[in-house]
C-alpha positions as CSV (number, residue, x, y, z in Angstrom):
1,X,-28.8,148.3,-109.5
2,X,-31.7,146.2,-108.1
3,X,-34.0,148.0,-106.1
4,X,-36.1,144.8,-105.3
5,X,-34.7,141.1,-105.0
6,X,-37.5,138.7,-104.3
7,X,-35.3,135.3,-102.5
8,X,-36.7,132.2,-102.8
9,X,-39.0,130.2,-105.1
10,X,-39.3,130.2,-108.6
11,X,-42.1,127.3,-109.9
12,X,-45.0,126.7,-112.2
13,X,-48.5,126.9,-110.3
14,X,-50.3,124.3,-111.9
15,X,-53.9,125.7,-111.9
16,X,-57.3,123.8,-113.5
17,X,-56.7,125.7,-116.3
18,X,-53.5,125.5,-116.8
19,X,-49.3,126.3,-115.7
20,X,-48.7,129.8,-115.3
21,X,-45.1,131.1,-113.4
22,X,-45.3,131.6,-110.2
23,X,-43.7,131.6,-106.8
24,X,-44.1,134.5,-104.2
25,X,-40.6,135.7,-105.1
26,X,-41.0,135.9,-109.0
27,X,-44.9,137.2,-108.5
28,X,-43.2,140.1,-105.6
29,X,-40.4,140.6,-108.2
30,X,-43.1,140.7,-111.3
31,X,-45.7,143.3,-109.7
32,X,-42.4,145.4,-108.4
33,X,-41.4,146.0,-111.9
34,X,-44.3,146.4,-113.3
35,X,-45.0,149.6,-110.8
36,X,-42.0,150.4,-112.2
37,X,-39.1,149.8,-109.7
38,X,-36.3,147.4,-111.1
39,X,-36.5,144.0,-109.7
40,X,-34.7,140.7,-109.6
41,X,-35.3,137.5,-108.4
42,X,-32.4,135.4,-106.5
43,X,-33.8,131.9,-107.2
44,X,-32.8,128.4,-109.0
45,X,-34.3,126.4,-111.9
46,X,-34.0,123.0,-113.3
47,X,-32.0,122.4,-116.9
48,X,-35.5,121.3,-118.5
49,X,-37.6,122.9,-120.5
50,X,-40.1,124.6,-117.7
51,X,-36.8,126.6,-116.8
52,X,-36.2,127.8,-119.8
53,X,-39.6,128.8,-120.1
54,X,-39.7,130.3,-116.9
55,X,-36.1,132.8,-117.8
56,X,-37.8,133.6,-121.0
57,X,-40.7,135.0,-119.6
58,X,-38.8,136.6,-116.4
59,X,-36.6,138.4,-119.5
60,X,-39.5,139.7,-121.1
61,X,-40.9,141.0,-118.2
62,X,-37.7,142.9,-117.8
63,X,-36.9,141.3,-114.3
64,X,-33.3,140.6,-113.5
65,X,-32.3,137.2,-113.9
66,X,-28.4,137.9,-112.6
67,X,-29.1,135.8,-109.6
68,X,-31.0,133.2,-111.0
69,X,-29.5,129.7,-111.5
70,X,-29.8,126.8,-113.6
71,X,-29.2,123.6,-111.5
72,X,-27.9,120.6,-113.4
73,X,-29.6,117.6,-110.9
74,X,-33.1,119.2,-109.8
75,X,-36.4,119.9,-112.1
76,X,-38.1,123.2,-112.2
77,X,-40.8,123.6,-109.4
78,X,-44.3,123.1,-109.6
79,X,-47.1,123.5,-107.3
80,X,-50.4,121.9,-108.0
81,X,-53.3,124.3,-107.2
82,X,-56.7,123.6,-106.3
83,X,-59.2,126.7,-105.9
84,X,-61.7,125.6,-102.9
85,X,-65.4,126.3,-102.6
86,X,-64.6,129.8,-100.5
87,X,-62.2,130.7,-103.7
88,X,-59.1,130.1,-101.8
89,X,-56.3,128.4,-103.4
90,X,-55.1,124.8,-101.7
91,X,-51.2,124.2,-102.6
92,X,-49.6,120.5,-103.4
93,X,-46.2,121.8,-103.7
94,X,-43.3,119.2,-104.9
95,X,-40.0,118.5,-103.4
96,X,-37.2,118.2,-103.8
97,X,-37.1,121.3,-106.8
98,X,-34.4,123.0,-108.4
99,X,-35.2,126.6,-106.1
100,X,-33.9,123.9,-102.5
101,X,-30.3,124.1,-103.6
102,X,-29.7,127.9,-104.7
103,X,-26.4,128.8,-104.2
104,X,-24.9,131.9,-102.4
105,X,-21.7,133.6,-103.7
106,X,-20.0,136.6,-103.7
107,X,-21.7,137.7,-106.5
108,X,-24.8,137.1,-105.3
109,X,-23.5,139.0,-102.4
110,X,-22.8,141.7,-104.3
111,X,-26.1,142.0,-105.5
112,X,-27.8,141.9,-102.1
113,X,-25.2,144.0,-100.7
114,X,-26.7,146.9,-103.2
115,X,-30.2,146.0,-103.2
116,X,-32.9,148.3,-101.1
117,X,-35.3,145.7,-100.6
118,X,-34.9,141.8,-100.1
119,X,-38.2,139.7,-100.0
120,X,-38.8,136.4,-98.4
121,X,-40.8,133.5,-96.7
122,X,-41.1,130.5,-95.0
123,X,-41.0,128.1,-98.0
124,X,-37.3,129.3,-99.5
125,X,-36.2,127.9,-96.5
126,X,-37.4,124.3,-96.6
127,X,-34.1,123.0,-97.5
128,X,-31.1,123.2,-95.1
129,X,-28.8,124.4,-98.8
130,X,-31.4,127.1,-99.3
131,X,-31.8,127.9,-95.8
132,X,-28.4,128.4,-95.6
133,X,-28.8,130.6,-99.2
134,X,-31.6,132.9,-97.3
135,X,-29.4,133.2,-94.3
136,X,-25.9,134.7,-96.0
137,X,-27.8,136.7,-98.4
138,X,-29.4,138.4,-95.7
139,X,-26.5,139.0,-93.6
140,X,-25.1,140.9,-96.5
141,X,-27.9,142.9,-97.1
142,X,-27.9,145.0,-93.4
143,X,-28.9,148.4,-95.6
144,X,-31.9,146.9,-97.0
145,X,-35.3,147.1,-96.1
146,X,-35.9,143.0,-95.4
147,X,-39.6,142.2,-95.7
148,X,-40.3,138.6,-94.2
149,X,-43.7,138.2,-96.2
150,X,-44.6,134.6,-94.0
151,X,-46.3,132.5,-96.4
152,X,-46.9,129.8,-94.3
153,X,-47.3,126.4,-96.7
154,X,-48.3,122.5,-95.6
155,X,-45.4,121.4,-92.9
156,X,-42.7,123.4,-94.6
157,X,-41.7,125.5,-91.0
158,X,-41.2,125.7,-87.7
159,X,-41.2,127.7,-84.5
160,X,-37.3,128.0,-84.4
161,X,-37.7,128.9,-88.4
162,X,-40.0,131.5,-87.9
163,X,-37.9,133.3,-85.4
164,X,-34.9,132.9,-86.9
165,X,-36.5,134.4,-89.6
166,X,-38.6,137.5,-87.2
167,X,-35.2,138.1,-86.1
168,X,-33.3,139.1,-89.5
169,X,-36.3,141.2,-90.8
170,X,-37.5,144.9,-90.6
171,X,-41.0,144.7,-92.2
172,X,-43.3,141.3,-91.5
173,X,-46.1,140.7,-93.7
174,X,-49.1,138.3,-93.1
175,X,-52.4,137.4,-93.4
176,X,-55.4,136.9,-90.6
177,X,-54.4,133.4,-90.4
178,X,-50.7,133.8,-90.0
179,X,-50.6,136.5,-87.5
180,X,-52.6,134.1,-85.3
181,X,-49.9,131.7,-85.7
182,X,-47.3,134.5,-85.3
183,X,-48.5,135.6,-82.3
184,X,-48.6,132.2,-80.7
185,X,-45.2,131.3,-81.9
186,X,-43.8,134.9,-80.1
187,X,-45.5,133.7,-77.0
188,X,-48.2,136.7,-77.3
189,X,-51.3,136.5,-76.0
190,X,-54.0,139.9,-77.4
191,X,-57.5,140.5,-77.5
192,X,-57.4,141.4,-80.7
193,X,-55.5,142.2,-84.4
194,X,-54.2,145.8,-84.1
195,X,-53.1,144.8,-80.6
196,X,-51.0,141.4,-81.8
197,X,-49.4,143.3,-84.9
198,X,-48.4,146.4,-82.1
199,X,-46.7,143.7,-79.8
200,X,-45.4,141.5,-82.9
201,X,-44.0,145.2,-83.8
202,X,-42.5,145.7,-80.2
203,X,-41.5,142.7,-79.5
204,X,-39.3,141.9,-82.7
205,X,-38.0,145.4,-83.0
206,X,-39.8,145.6,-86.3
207,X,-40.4,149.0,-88.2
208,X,-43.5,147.9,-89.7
209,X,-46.2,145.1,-90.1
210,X,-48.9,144.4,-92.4
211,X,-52.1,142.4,-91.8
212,X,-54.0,141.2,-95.1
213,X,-57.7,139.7,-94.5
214,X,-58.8,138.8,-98.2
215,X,-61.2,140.7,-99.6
216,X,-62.5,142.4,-95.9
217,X,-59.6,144.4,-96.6
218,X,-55.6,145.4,-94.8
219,X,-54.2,146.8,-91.8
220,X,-50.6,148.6,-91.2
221,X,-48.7,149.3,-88.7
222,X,-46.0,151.5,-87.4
223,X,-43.9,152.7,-84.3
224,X,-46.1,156.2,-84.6
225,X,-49.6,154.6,-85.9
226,X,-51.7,152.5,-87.2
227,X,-54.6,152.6,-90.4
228,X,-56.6,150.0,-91.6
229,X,-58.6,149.9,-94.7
230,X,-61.6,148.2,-96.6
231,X,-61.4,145.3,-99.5
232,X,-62.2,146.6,-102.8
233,X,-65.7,144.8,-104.1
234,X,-64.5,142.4,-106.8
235,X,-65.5,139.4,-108.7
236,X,-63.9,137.0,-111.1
237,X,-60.5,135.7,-111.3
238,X,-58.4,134.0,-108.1
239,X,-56.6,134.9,-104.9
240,X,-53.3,133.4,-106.4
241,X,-50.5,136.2,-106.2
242,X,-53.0,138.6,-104.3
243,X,-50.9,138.6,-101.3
244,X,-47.1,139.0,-103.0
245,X,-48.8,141.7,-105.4
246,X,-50.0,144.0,-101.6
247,X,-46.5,143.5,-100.6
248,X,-44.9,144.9,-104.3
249,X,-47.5,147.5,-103.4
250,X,-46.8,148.7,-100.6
251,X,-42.9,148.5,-100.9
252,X,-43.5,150.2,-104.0
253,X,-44.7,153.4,-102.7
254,X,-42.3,152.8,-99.1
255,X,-39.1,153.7,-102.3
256,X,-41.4,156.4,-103.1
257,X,-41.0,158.0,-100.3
258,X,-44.9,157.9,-99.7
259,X,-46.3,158.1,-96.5
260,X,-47.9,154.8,-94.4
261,X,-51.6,155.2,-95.6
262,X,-50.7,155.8,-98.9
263,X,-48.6,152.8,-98.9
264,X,-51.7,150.3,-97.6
265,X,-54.0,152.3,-99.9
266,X,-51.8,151.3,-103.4
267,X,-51.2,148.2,-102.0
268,X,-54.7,147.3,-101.4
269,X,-55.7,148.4,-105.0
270,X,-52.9,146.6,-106.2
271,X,-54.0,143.7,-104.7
272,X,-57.1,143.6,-105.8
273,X,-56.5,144.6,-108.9
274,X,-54.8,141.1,-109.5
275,X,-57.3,139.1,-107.5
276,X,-59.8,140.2,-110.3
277,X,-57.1,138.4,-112.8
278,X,-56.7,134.7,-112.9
279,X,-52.8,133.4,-111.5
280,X,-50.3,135.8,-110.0
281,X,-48.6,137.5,-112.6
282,X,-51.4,139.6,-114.2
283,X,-49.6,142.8,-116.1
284,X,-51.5,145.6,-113.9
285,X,-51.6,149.6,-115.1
286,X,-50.2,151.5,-112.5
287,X,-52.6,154.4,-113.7
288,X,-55.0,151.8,-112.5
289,X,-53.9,151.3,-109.2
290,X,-53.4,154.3,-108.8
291,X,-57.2,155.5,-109.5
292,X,-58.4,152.7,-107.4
293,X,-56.5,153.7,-104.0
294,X,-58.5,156.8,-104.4
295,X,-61.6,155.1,-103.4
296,X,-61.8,153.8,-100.6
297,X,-61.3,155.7,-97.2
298,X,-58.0,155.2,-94.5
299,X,-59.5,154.3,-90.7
300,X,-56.5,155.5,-88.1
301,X,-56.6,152.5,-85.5
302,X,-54.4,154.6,-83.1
């Protein structure tokens, strides 16, 4: 069974130095595994040689590739990545791909029926086919923890998207940039983060939400609390996959059983861990992790 389905995207990031896999699906489902919870990724590649490629490399890193597709008319995704001056990535991502027209079935809804944690975004939805993909396989996952993990990219949503999307989740994930844009598309006015992520919580009947801020570090929040903790001090390497690596953090520990500032803790080593690494799929030591969410101290907001 597959604890952790990550729905959407599966594409090359074209970085300056080179293709590496990627998409926040396939980088969620990577990290998810490698912390040692069984993943799978519910995607769709082209019949050309950066699919194969791509499967290869999913099946060595032991991620499930039931739900993964081959389609017979679209290539294999790429994104072409630019790392600006303030080391943040800028994404050029190409349509129409392979991942627009994944197809849901019943055994795709057999998978998602059985899985404890479906992860998604903004960009898997694009595509009315996909969309319509996202849609089913969450209305046939209503055991499992749905984490919508924003990921906001050029014009590829929309106000109605967004809470369409708000309003089939349980966890939301963003960054400093996105909850601003969260918060103005949920008609929420706050003086300031903790109080936007409390009244995204409320007002979406959410059971948890998760504020990254790069490196100045992550916030969390639950019906009974909220933490907040420091970035780790780290050089070298890029941003790419920083985000979907917190999320397989903190998800990670959530099937654990751990409690909340445990959870922000891993995932904020995590995190960092593969910010230090260049692309997002970095193979990270849990021992690792592990040693380095001993560091740093947990701040209770309220």
């Amino acid at each position: 069974m597959i604890e952790v389905l990550g729905l959407g995207e599966w594409l090359w990031d074209m970085l300056p130095d080179g293709p590496r896999p990627g998409g926040a699906p396939y980088n969620l489902a990577f990290q998810s595994n490698a912390m040692g919870h069984k993943s799978g990724i519910a995607s769709r590649v082209g019949d050309d040689h950066w699919g194969r490629d791509l499967a290869n490399l999913a099946a060595n890193a032991n991620i499930d590739l039931f739900c993964a597709q081959v389609d017979p008319r679209f290539p294999t995704g790429r994104v072409l990545v630019e790392i600006q001056p303030n080391n943040e990535p800028s994404y050029n991502i190409l349509a129409p791909s392979a991942w627009d027209f994944f197809q849901f079935d019943g055994e795709i809804a057999s998978v998602a029926s059985q899985a404890k944690v479906i992860v998604f975004g903004t960009l898997a939805s694009r595509n009315r086919v996909m969309r319509t993909s996202v849609q089913k396989v969450l209305e046939a996952a209503p055991q499992a923890t749905r984490i919508f993990d924003v990921n906001l990219r050029q014009a590829f949503h929309s106000s109605e998207l967004i809470l369409d999307l708000l309003g089939r989740s349980t966890w939301l994930k963003v960054n400093a940039d996105e909850l601003t844009h969260m918060t103005r598309v949920s008609d929420i006015d706050c003086p300031n983060s903790v109080e936007s992520a409390k009244a995204l919580l409320e007002k979406h009947q959410l059971e948890l939400v998760a504020v990254t801020d790069s490196n100045k570090g992550a916030m969390l929040v639950t019906p009974d609390g909220a933490w907040r903790i420091d970035g780790h001090n780290i050089s070298g390497g890029d941003p790419v996959g920083a985000g979907d690596a917190f999320t397989a953090g903190l998800l990670s520990r959530y099937l654990e059983g751990a409690k909340p500032q445990e959870m922000l803790a891993f995932a904020n080593a995590l995190a960092a861990l593969v910010a230090k690494e260049v692309g997002g799929t970095p193979l990270i030591n849990r021992e690792n992790v592990n040693h380095l969410s001993k560091i740093l101290p947990i701040h209770t907001l309220f």
